[in-house]
C-alpha positions in Angstrom: 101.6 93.0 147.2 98.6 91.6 148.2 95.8 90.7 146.1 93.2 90.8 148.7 91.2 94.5 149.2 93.4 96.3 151.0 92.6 99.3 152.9 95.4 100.8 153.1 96.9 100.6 150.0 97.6 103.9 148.9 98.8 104.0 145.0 95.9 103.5 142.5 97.4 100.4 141.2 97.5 98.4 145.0 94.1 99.9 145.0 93.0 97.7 142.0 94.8 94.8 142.5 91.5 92.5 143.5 89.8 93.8 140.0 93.0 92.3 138.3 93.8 88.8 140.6 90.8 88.1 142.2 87.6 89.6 140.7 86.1 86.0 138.6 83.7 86.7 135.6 81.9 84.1 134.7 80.5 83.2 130.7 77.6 81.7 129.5 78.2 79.2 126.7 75.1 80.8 124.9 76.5 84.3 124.6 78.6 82.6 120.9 75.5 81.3 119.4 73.7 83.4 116.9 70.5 85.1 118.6 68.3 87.6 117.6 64.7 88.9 117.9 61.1 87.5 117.4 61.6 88.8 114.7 65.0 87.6 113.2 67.9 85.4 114.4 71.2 87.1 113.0 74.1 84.7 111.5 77.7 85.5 112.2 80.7 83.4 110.6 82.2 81.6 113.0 79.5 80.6 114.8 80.0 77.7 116.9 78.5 74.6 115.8 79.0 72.1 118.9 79.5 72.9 122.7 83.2 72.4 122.0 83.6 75.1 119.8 81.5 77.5 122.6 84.3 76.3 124.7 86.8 77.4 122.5 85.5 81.0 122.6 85.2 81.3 126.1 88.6 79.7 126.5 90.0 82.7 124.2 87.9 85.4 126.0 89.8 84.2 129.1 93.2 84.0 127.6 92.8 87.6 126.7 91.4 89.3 130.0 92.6 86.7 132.4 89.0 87.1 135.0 86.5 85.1 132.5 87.6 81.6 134.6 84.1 79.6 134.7 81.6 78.9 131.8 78.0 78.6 132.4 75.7 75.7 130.7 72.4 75.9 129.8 70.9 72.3 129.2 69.5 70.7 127.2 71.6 73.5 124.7 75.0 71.8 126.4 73.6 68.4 126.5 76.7 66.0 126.0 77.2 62.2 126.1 80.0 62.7 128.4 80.0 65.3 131.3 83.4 64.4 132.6 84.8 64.6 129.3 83.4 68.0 129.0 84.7 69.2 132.1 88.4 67.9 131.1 87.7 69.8 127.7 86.8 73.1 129.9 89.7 72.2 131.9 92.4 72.4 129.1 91.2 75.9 128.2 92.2 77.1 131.5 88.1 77.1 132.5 86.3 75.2 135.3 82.1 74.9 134.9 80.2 77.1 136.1 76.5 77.2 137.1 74.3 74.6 135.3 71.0 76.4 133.9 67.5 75.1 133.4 65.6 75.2 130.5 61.7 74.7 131.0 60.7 77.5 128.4 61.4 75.8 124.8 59.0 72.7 125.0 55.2 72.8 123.8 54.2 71.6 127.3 55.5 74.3 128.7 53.6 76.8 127.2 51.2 77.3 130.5 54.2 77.1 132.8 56.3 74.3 133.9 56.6 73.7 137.8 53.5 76.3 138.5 51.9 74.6 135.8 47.9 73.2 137.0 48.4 69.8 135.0 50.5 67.5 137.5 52.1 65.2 134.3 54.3 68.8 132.6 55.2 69.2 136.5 56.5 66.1 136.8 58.5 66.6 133.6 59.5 70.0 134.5 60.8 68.4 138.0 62.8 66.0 136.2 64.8 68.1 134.0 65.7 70.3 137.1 66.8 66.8 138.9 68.9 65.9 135.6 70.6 69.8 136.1 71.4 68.5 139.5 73.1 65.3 138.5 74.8 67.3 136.4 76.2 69.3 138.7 77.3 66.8 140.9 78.5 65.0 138.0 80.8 67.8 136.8 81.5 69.5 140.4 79.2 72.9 139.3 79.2 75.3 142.1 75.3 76.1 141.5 72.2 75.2 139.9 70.4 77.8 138.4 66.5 78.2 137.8 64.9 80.6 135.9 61.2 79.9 135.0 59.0 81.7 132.4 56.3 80.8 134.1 53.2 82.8 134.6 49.4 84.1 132.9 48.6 86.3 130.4 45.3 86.8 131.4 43.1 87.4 135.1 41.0 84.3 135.8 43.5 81.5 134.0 44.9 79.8 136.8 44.8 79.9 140.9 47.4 82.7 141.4 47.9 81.5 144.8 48.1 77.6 143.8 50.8 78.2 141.3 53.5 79.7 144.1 52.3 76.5 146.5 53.3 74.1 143.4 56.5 76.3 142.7 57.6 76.3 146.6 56.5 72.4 146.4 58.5 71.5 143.6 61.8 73.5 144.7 61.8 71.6 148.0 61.4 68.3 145.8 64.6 69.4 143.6 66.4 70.3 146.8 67.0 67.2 147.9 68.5 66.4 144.6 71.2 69.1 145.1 74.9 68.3 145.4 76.1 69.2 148.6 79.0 71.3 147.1 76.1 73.7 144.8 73.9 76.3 145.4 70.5 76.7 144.1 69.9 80.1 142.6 67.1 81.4 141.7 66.4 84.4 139.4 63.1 86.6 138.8 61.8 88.4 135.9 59.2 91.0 136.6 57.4 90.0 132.7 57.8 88.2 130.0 57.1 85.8 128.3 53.8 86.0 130.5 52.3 89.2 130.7 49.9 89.3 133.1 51.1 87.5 136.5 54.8 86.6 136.6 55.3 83.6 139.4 58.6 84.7 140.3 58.5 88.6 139.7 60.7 90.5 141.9 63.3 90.4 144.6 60.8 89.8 147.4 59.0 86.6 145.9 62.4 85.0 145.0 63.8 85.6 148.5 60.1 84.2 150.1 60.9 80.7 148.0 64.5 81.0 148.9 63.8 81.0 152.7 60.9 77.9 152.4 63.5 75.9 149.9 66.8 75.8 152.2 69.6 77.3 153.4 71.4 76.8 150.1 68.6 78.1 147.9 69.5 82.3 146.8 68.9 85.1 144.8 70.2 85.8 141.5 69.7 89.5 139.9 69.5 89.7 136.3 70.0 93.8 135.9 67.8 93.4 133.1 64.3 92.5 135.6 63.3 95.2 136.6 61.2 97.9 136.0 62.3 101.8 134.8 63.2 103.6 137.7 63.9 100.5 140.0 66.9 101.2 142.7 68.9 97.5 141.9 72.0 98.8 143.8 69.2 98.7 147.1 68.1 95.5 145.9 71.5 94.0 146.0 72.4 95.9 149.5 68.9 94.3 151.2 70.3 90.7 150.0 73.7 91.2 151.1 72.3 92.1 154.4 69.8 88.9 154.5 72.6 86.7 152.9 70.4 85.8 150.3 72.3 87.2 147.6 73.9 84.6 145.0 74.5 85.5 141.8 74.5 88.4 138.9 73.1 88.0 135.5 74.8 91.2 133.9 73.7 93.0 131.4 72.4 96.9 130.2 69.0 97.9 129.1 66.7 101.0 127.7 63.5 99.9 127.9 63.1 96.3 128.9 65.2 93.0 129.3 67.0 94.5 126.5 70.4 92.2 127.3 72.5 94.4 125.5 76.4 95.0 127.0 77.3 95.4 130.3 77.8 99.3 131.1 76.7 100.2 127.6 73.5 102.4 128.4 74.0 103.4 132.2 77.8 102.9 133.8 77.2 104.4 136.5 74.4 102.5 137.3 76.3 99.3 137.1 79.1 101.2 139.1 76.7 102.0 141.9 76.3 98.2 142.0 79.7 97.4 142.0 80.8 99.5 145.1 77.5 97.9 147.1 79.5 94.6 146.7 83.1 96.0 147.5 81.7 97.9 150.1 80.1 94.9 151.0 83.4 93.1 151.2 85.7 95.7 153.3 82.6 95.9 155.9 84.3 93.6 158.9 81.2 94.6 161.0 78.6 93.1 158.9 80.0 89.7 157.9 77.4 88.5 156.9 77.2 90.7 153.9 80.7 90.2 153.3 81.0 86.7 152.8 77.6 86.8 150.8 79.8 89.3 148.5 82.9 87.1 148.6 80.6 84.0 147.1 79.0 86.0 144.7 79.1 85.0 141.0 79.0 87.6 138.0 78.0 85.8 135.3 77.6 88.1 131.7 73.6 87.3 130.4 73.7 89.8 127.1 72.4 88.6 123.5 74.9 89.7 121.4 72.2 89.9 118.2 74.3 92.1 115.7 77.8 92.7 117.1 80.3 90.0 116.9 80.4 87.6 119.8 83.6 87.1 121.4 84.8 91.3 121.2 81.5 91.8 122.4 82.3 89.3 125.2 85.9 90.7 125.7 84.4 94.1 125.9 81.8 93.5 128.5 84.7 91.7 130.6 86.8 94.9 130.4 84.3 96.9 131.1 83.2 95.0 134.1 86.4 95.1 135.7 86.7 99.0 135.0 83.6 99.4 136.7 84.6 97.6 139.9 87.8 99.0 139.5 86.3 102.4 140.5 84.1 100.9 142.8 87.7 100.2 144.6 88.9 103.8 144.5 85.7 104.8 146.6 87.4 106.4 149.7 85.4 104.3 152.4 87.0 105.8 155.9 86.1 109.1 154.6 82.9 107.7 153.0 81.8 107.1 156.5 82.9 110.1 158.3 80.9 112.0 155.5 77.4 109.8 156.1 78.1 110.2 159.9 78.1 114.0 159.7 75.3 114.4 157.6 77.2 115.5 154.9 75.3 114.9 151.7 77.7 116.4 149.1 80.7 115.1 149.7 79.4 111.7 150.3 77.9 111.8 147.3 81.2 113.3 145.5 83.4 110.5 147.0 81.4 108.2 144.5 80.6 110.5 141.8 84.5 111.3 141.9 85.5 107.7 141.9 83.7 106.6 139.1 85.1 109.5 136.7 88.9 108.2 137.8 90.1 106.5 134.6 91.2 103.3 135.6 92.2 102.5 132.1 95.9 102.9 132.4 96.5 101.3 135.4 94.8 98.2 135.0 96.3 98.0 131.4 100.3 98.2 133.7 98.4 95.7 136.3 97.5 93.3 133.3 100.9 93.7 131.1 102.7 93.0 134.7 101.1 89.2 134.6 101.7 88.8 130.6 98.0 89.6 129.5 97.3 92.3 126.7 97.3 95.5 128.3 94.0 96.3 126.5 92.5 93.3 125.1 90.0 94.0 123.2 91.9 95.9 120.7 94.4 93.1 121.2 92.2 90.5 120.0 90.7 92.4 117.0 94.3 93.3 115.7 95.0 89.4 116.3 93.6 87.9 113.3 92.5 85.4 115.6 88.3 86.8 114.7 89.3 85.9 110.9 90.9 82.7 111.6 88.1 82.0 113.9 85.3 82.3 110.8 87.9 81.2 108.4 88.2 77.4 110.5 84.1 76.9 111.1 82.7 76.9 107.5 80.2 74.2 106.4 78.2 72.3 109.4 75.2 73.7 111.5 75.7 77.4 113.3 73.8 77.1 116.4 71.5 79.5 117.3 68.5 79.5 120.1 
């Protein structure tokens, strides 16, 4: 049986087969630190205390669901000595490296922005730890470079609103050039915080806008978290599959704001409704340019795991993921189509309402048991004893935390 999407599979389990062979999760290094509020930063046992260690987790994430296959760094929180050796650590857990993330929110300078910053000399410094990102990447073979800026003002009046997106657009046509040829650029938008007046990269539209001035390489990356109450993502992510500007996920679940709690935790169906824009992004032969964007697409988890324990929490949200696009594959597309072309509403609308109430559960647990992977592994893990031995092996040394 083929692993590919195949439309005319016709039991539920050739129907999932993609969610189980080919769907690729990828896991930031961050989500098995301790984290918290601005209020408090919870400790865990077990915490990792060195990038290895983060390695190690992510490594038994994947040896449990078999889809968590790349690892995310975030640098200078990943900053090593030795790159390669890195990469041949990541290699041994049955991982490759994934996109390598800037940080230009920690550092006093920073506290007025970085590259949309109005003093030239924190530019400059924000430019160079974006170039070090990109020898890193090239260094390590990372598929993408990932910039997220918590840049912005807090109040009317404090900087040139329009200067600050010419310095941005600037400064991400410098850092292009430094790209490896074999990585992306993505960049991601946040409609607030931390500034909460003017965000320089707020939405969709403005990230697109520097996209198209950087290069052909430079794309969007939607954290589910940035957006407003009420916003439609799953159009967001259909309007950059159809420009091709579509990139990367940072997935997560919220209530109120860029709550990062678990993926599908709050609103499924929400994150359902997303999932069968990229599947039915992928089986589209008419429109490839949607379907490759969807084919390149990267699901990376972004969720603080404050008080739950960090790798069933990251287990979890992998499972659930792959439920969710699971269903997104049992959307009857043929007659999907028929039912938009006639104008009928309801049933178009029950083709994915019914899909996403299938329980996908049981097949995917025969799909996974098939290639010698816990049928459920979440509950697998917790009934391991691996979560005690894990705190039991990291006592004494430094827990890291952000």
């Amino acid at each position: 049986m083929s692993a590919k999407i195949d439309p005319s599979a016709s039991s539920i389990q050739e129907k999932l087969l993609w969610a189980v062979d080919e769907l690729a999760i990828e896991l930031p290094s961050w989500a098995f630190l301790n984290t918290g509020t601005r209020f408090k930063v919870w400790q865990h046992p077990g915490t990792p205390r060195n990038v290895e260690e983060r390695i190690d987790d992510a490594g038994t994430v994947h040896r449990y669901t078999g889809i968590a296959r790349t690892v995310a760094l975030h640098i200078p929180w990943d900053k090593t000595t030795d790159y390669t050796g890195l990469l041949e650590y990541m290699n041994s857990k049955d991982l490759g490296v994934g996109g390598i993330n800037l940080n230009t929110f920690q550092d006093a300078d920073y506290m007025l922005g970085s590259m949309c910053n109005a003093d030239p000399a924190v530019r400059e410094k924000a430019l160079g730890a974006l170039k070090e990102c990109c020898e890193i990447a090239g260094e390590m073979g990372a598929p993408a470079v990932k910039v997220w800026l918590g840049d912005g003002t807090n109040y009317p009046g404090q900087d040139d609103l329009r200067w600050r997106r010419h310095r941005l657009v600037e400064g991400l046509q410098q850092a292009y050039a430094w790209l490896p040829e074999q990585a992306r650029m993505l960049l991601e938008y946040k409609i607030f915080e931390p500034a909460f007046y003017s965000t320089d990269v707020q939405d969709w539209g403005q990230a697109m806008a520097v996209c198209n001035k950087v290069g052909e390489r430079a794309v969007v990356c939607v954290d589910t978290g940035h957006h407003s109450l009420g916003v439609n993502i799953e159009q967001i992510v259909a309007l950059l599959l159809a420009e091709g500007k579509l990139g990367a996920f940072d997935l997560n679940d919220k209530k109120y704001g860029d709550d990062d709690l678990m993926v599908g935790s709050i609103d499924p169906y929400q994150m359902f409704r997303i999932t069968h824009e990229l599947i039915n992004a992928m089986r589209d032969d008419d429109d490839p340019v949607a379907q490759r964007t969807a084919e390149d697409t990267v699901y990376m988890l972004d969720q603080c795991h404050n008080i739950e324990a960090k790798v069933p929490a990251v287990i979890r949200s992998v499972q659930t993921l792959q439920e969710l696009f699971a269903k997104a594959l049992l959307v009857d597309r043929p007659a999907l189509l028929k039912a938009q072309a006639r104008g009928d509403v309801l049933e178009a609308n029950n083709l994915l309402w019914s899909a996403f109430f299938t329980d996908v559960r049981g097949p995917l647990a025969e799909l996974r048991q098939e290639r010698g992977l816990p049928g459920d592994p979440f509950h697998a893990y917790l009934e391991s004893g691996e979560e005690e031995e894990r705190a039991a092996s990291r006592v004494g040394g430094e827990a890291q935390s952000w």
